[in-house]
N, C-alpha and C positions, 0 to 999 in steps of 0.2 A: 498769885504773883510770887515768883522767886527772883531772888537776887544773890550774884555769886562776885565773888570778889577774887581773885589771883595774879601770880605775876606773869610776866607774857615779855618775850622777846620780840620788841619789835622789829619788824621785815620791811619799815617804808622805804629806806637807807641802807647803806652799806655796814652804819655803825652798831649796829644790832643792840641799842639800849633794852637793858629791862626796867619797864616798867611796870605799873599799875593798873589793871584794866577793870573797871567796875561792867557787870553786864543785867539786864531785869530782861525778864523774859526770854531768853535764849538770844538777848540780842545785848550788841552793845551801846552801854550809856555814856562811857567815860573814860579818860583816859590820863594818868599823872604820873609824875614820878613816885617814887619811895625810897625808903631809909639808907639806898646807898649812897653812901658818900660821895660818890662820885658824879650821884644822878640826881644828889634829894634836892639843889638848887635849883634847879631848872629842867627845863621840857623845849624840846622843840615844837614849833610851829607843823612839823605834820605828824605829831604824836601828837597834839591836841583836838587833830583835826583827826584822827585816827577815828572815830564815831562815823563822822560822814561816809569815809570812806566804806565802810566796813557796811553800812546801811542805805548805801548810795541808790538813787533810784532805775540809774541804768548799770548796776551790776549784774555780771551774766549767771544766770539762776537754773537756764537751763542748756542742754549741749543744743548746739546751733549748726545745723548742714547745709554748704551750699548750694543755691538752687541757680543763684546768676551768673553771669561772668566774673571772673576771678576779681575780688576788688569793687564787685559792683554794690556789695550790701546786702542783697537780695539773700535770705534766710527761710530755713524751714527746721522749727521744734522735731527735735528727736526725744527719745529716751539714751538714759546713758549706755545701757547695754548694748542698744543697736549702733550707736555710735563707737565703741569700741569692737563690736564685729565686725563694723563694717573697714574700720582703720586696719583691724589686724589683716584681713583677707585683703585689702590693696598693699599693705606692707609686704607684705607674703609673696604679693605677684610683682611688685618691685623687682625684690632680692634676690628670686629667683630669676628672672630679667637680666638685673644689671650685677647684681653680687651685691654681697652686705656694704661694703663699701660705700655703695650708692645711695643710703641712710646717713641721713647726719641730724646733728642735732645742736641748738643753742638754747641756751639756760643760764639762768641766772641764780647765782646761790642764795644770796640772801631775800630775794623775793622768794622764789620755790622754798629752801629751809629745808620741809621734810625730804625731800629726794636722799639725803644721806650717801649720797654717792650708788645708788642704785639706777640710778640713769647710765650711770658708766657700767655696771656689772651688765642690765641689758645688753646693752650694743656692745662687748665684750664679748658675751655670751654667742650674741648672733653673728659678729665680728667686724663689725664696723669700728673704724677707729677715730671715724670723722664727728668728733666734738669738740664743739667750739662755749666760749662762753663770754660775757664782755668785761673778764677781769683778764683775760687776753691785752689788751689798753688799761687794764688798773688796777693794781693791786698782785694780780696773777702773774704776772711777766716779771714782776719785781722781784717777788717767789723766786721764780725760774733762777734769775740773775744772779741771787745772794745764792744759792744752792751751787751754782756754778764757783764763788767765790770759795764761801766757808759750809757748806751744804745745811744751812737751814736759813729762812728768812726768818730775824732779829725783832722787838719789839721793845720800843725804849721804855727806861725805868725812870717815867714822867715825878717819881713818888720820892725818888732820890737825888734826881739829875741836878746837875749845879749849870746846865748850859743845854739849850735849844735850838735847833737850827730846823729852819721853814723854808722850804725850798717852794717858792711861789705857793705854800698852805698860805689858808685863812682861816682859822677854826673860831666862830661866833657863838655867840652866849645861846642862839636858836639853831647852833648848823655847826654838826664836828661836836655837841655836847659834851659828852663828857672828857674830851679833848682838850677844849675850852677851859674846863674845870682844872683839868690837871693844871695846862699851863700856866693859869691867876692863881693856883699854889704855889707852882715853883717861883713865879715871881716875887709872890710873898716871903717866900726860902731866902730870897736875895739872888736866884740864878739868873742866869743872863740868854736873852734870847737874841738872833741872830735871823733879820730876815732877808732873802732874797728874793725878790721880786720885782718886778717891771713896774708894777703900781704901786699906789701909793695905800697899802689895804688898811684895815681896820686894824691888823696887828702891826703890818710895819709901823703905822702912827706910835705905834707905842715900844718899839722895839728897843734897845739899845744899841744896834746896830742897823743900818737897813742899807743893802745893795741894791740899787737897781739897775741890774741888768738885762740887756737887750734880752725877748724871749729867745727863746733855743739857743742859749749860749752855756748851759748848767755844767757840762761837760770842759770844756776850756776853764770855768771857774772854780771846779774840782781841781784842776790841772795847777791852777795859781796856789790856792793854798797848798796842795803839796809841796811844790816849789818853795811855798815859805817855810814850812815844816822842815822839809829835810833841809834846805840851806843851813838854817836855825836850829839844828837838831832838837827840834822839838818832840820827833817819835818815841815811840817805847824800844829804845833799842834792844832791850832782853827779848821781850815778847818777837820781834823780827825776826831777829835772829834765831830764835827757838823754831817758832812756830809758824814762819811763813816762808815762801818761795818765790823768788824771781824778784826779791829787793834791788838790787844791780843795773836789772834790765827794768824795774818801773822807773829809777831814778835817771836811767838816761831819757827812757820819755817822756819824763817829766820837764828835764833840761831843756825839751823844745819847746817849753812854755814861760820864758821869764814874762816875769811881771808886765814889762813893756808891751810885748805880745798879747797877753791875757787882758792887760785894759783894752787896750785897741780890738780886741776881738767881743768881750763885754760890754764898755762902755764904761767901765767904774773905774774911778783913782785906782792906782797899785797901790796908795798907800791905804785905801781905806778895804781893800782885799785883803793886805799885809795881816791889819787890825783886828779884820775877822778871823784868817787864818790862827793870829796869835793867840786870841781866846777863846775858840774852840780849843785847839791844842792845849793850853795851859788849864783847863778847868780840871776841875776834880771830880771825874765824872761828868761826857756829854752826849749828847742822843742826835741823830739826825733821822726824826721819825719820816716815815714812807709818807710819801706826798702822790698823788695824782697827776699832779704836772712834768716831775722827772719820766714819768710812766708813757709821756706821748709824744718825744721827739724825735728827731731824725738821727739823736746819736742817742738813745734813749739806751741801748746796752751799755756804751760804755759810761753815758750818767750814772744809771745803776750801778754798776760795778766801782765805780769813784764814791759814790757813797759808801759802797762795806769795805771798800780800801781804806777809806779814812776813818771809819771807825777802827780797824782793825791795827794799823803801824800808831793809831793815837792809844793804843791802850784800851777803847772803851768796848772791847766787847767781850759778854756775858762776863760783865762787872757791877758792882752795886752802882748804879746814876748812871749808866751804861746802855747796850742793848743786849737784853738776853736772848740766847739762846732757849726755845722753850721747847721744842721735843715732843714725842708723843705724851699726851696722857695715858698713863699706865690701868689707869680704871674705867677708860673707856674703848670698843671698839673702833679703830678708825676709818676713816672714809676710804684712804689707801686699802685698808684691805677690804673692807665691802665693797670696793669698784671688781674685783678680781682681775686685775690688770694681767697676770699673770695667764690667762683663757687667752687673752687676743694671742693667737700667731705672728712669726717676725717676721712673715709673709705680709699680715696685714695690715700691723704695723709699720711696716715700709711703705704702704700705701696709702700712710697718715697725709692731708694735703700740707705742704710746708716740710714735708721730713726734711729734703733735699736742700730746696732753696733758704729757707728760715727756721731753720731746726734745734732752737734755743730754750723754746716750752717744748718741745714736742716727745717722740715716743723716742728719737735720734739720741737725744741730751738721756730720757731717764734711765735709757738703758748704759748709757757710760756712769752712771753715775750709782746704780742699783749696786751695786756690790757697794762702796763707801757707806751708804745711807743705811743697808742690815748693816755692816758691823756698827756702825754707832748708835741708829735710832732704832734697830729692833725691826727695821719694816724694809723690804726691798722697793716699794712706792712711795714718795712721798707727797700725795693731794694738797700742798700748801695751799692755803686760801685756792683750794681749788685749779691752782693757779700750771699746773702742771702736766705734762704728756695730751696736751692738747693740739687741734689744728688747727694753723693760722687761717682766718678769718676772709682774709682776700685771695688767699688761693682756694681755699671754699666757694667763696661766692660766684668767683672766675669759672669753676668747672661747676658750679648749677645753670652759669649761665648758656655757658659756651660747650660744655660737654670734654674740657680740657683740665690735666690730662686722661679721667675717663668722664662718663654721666655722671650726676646726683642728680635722684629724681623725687626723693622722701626728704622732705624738712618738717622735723619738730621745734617747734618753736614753746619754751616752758617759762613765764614770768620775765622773757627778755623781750622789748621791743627792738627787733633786730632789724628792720628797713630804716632807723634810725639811730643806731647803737654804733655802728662801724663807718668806715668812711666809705667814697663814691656810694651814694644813694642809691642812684641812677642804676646804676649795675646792682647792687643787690636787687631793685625793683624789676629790674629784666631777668636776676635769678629765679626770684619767685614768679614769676609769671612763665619761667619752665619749665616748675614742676609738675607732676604727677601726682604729686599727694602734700598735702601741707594740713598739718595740725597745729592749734595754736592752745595752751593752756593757761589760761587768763583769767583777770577779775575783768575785765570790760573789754570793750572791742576797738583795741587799738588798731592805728594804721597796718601794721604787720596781722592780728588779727583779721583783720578786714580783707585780706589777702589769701586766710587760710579755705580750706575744704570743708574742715571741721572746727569748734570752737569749745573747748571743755570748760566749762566753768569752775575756777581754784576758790579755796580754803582761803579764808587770812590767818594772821600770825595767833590770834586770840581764839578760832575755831580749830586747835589742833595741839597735841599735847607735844612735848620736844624737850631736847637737852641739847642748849646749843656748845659748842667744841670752838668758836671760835674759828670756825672752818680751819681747823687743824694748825693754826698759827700758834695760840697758846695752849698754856695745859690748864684754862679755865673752864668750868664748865656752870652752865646758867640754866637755871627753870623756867619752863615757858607752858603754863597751864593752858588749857581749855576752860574756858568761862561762857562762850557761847556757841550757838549750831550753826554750822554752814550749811549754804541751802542744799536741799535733798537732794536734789541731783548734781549735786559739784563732786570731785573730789580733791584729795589730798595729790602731792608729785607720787608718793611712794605709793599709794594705792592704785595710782594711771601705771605708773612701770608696772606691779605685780599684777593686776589685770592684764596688761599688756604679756607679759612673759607669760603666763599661766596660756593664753590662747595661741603662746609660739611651741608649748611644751616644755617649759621651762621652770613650773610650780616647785620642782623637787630643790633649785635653787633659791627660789623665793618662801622660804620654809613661814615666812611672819605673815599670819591673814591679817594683824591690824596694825599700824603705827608702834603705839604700845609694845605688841611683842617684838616688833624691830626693835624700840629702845632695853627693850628685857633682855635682848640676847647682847645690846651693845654695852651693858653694864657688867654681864655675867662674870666676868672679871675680875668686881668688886664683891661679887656675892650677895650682889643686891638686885632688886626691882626698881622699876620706874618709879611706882609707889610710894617704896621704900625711900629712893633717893628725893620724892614730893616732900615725904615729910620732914625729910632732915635740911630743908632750909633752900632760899633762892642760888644760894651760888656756894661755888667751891674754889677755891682760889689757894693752890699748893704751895709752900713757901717756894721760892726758886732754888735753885742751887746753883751756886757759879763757878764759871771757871771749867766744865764739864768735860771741855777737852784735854784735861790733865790727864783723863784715863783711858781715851778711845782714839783720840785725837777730833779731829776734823770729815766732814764724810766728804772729801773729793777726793781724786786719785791718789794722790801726795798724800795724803792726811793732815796737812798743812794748808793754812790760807795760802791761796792759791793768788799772789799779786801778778803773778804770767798764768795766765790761763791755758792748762795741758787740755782741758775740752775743746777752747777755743781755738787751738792749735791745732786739733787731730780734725776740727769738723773743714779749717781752711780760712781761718778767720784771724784779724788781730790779734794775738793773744794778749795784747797790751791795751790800755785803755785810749782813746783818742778823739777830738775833736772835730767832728763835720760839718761844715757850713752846708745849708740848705737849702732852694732856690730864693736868691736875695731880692728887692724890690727894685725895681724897674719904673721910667715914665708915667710910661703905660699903667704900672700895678703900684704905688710909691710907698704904700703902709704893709707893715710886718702884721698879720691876722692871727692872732691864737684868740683857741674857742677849747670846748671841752668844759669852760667853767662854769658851776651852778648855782642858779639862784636858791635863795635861801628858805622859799617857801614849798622849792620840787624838789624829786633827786631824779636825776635822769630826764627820761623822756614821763613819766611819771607827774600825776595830781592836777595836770592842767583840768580837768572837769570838776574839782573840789571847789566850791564858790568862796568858802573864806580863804582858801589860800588863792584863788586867781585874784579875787579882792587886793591882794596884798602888793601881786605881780599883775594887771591885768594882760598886757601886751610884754614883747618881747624890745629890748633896747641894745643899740648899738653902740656901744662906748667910747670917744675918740676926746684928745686935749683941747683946748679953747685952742690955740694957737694952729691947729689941723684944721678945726672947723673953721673959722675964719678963713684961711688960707684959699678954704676951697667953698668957700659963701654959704656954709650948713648954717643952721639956726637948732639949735637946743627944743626938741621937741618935735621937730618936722619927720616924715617917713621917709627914711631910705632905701636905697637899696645897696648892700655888701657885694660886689663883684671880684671871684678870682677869675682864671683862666677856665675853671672846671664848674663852676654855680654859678649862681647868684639868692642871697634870701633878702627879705623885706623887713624893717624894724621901723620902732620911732628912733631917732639920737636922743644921747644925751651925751650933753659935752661936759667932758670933766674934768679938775684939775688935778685926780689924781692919776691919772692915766698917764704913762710915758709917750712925749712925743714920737711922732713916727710907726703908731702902736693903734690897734684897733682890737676891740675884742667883742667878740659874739661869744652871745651864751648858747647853751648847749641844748638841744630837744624838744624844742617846739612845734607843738600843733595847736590845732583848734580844734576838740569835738566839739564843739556849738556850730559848726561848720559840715558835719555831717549829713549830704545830701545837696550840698549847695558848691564845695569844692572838693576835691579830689581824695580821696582817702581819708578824710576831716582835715586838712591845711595839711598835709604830711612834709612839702614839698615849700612849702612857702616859705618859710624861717626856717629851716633845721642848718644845723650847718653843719650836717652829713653830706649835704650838696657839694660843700667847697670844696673839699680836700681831695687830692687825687690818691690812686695807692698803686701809680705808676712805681717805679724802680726809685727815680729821683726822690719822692717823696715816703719814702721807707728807710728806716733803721735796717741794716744790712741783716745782723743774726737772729733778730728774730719778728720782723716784719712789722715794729709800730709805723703807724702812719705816719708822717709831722702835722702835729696839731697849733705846733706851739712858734708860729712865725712866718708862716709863708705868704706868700704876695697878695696882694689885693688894694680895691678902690672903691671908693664911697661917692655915690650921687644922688640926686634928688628923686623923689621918685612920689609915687602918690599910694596912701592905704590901699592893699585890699579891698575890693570890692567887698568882699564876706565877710571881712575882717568885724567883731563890734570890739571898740575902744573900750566902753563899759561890760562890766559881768556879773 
């Protein structure tokens, strides 16, 4: 009997805590925090459960080839070798078919991890530029945004900050952890938190301030406090005047927004906007950390862009209690350049889906901006959280379906469940049922699995050794040992790409046969090994340095904070930031729908087959006020059903009084595999509220193509369980 003990980066979440992972026998037993400060109070709810998962009884163990109709379930055991000759010889006869182009690919960072940006150097190599990922909707388009702004995405200084602002976040003592941590610090500090949100959540209760405003309105509310700000001369006049562009012209579009406008469009006192405008602006030192919900509305660029505007005219960026600026790390290789962005052609790069019409993440924006980003960060690419030189998502799925504007006939699918990640379902379920080849890389067989040709069975976070980078956001780097074995026939992301490339001819670029010596060459920098950096402790964490654009300036065109946008100007777009009202409730549709939100025991589309965490969540609930339900004869408990124009999914209610009247909210990724054989894809279609949202024109952020998640129409009626559905789990 052996027992190993190390730290490990978990991959259930977005947050990539490190923990503690106890393992006996090659398997895992246990899972906790440890001694960092930020993480030794507490654990989340699917790091506890982290065992189950990891030792689950329907994890996929061995690669799986279709034998039935697409979707039907019907399997036949391969080995892994024949399953990768046989993927690369249909890849082969694709490309040569339709052109590289007709390869695309969805992944997800922080479940995959080891990929390290070699999923991008493949399909570079071969020339594909169709990758998609679903920080496209979170996190990644935020990237994009501030890159456009002041050319790096920011990350607030929780450990100094005197002031917080939460734009529809919720971060709980089991969910957002070490988030959570930070903030019940700085409130012990005496800083002041600020939140904004339609509900009435767990932090608002305790906030010092709390707006609630209508959803999709975050963009007009950006708009009021600048108003207040500059009325009030509240900004950093130096800093403007030095180091930014287009102060003139934001102030006059700002002037379209007095306070009277801004309530009426919100729903909040001007005087209690005034309030919050006033202390943000007056702290000494304030953050307005990235949230998920600015990330998904129908004016969703210019939210983003209102957020690093007003860190930027208030003084607080890359400031001590501020948002820094954090750059490449210097001792590590980065994903930018192991992607080889640099190999794709501007031929086929132009043939990115979205260049044209939504070309704000895409290959359109990196290339205005690659000159700015070498002279300041050293690197003509910049992989922010992954979040960069990608292609939108709904013109992707549009031309697997439809064959517009050419074919895709190759979907890889790695650690994303993508028939439920993006919006209109419907259409991505008619994309993949056009294809020609679909591969899926998973721990189990999701509804998008269930869908593929082939099915490789992945690695977890504890069976693979790693240095996480923060996905290139900061310059932190984190130990993430191996403690136990994944099963023999699975592999690792970075070992399916270099298998994959080796039978395209491609070995001579993929120089690393194991993980390890990828991380060996992405240290060599420091002059060290993976080893080497094992032993010298769990984390590295560089002091900051501020102020960074005293010497290089800024990496957009100007060199300057860009408050008019010269990108957004030359692509045909606003270059000013602005407010769009989204399709509004009707009769017919009377409640405002935003969904996207997660419960606190999944992430994602993710753990519904984990028994203590469905224990906790059993079923799926539809959120609406006492005074809605009443109105419309609901009862607290009873099934409904959520109807837009474009869905419909199935919940219990629960009527609640924190919930904003006029407001209804579905959570986000619902299935059922205990449903597996009895309903469609295991429930894929029942609750997901990928169903709802259309990704027509009307319901798109214009530059770079988010859905609106966060307010659109819909109506609630009575309806009856599921047939398949069980209440208990």
């Amino acid at each position: 009997m052996t027992t190993k003990t190390g730290y490990s980066v978990c991959s259930i979440c977005d947050i990539g805590c490190q923990v503690r992972t106890d393992a006996k026998d090659g398997k895992v037993t246990r899972v906790t925090s440890h001694d960092n400060p930020l993480l030794a109070k507490n654990i989340c709810f699917k790091g506890v459960a982290a065992p189950s998962i990891h030792n689950h009884k329907e994890r996929l163990r061995v690669p799986l080839k279709r034998v039935g109709e697409r979707g039907e379930d019907k399997w036949q055991e391969i080995s892994y070798e024949q399953a990768m000759d046989e993927i690369a010889a249909k890849l082969k006869n694709i490309v040569k078919e339709y052109g590289p182009e007709a390869f695309a690919v969805s992944t997800s960072a922080w479940n995959t991890q080891t990929t390290q940006g070699t999923d991008r150097r493949f399909m570079n190599l071969l020339g594909s530029p169709n990758w998609i990922s679903g920080v496209s909707l979170c996190a990644g388009n935020t990237a994009a945004v501030n890159r456009m702004t002041y050319g790096w995405f920011p990350m607030g200084d929780f450990m100094n900050t005197n002031c917080i602002v939460l734009f529809g976040h919720n971060p709980r003592k089991h969910s957002w952890t070490p988030i959570y941590n930070m903030i019940e610090s700085a409130r012990e500090r005496g800083a002041k938190v600020i939140v904004l949100d339609p509900r009435i959540s767990e932090q608002a209760e305790v906030a010092d301030i709390h707006l609630r405003l209508r959803s999709g309105t975050d963009a007009a509310m950006c708009l009021g406090w600048l108003k207040v700000i500059f009325d009030e001369g509240l900004y950093n006049k130096k800093f403007v005047e030095k180091w930014c562009v287009g102060f003139e012209e934001l102030k006059a579009r700002v002037d379209e927004y007095p306070l009277a406008r801004v309530e009426e469009i919100t729903g909040v006192s001007r005087h209690l906007i005034a309030e919050a405008a006033r202390t943000y602006a007056n702290a000494d030192g304030a953050i307005i950390p990235w949230t998920p919900i600015t990330d998904m509305q129908i004016s969703s660029t210019s939210s983003i862009r209102l957020h690093s505007i007003l860190r930027a005219v208030t003084g607080n960026l890359d400031v001590v209690g501020g948002e820094i600026l954090g750059g490449f790390n210097p001792n590590i290789v980065p994903e930018s350049e192991l992607g080889l962005h640099e190999e794709l052609s501007v031929g086929q790069k132009a043939k990115q889906l979205g260049y044209e019409k939504h070309p704000a993440y895409t290959y359109r924006v990196a290339e205005m901006l690659k000159e700015p980003t070498e002279k300041v960060w050293g690197f003509p690419y910049a992989d922010i959280v992954t979040g960069c030189q990608m292609a939108n998502p709904s013109e992707l799925f549009r031309a697997m379906a439809y064959g517009d504007p050419y074919p895709v006939k190759a979907f890889f699918v790695l650690g994303n469940n993508a028939l439920m990640s993006y919006p209109n379902q419907h259409q991505i379920h008619r994309a993949m049922q056009n294809q020609e080849l679909i591969v899926a890389h998973e721990l189990f067989l999701t509804p998008t699995a269930m869908l593929a040709d082939y099915v490789i069975p992945g690695d977890a976070f504890s069976e693979r050794n790693h240095i996480s980078d923060t996905w290139n956001w900061t310059t932190r780097l984190s130990l993430s040992q191996k403690v136990a074995e994944p099963p023999e026939e699975s592999s690792g992301t970075y070992q399916f790409w270099r298998d994959l490339a080796v039978r395209f001819g491609f070995e001579d670029r993929f120089p690393w046969k194991t993980p390890e010596e990828l991380l060996d060459y992405r240290l060599s920098r420091s002059n060290r090994t993976f080893a080497e950096f094992e032993k010298s402790g769990f984390m590295e964490m560089p002091s900051p340095r501020y102020r960074k654009y005293r010497k290089d300036g800024f990496a957009t065109p100007s060199g300057k904070v860009e408050l008019y946008s010269s990108v957004l100007e030359e692509l045909g777009f606003d270059p000013l930031p602005y407010h769009r009202e989204g399709p509004t409730p009707s009769l017919e549709y009377p409640y405002r729908v935003f969904n996207g939100v997660r419960e606190d025991p999944f992430f994602q589309t993710g753990q519904r087959n984990i028994s203590e965490l469905r224990q906790r969540c059993p079923i799926p609930r539809i959120f609406m006020h006492p005074t809605d339900a009443e109105r419309d004869g609901l009862v607290d408990e009873e099934w409904v059903e959520l109807q837009t124009a474009y869905g419909k999914v199935s919940a219990q209610l629960s009527v609640q009084p924190s919930m904003k009247e006029g407001h209804v909210r579905v959570p986000h990724g619902w299935w059922y595999p205990e449903t597996r054989g009895t309903e469609e894809l295991a429930g894929a279609f029942l609750s997901s509220d990928a169903v709802l949202c259309s990704d027509d024109d009307e319901f798109l952020d214009y530059e770079q193509g988010i859905p609106h998640f966060k307010g659109f129409p819909g109506r609630v009626v009575k309806a009856e369980r599921p047939q398949n559905i069980q209440v208990e789990v």
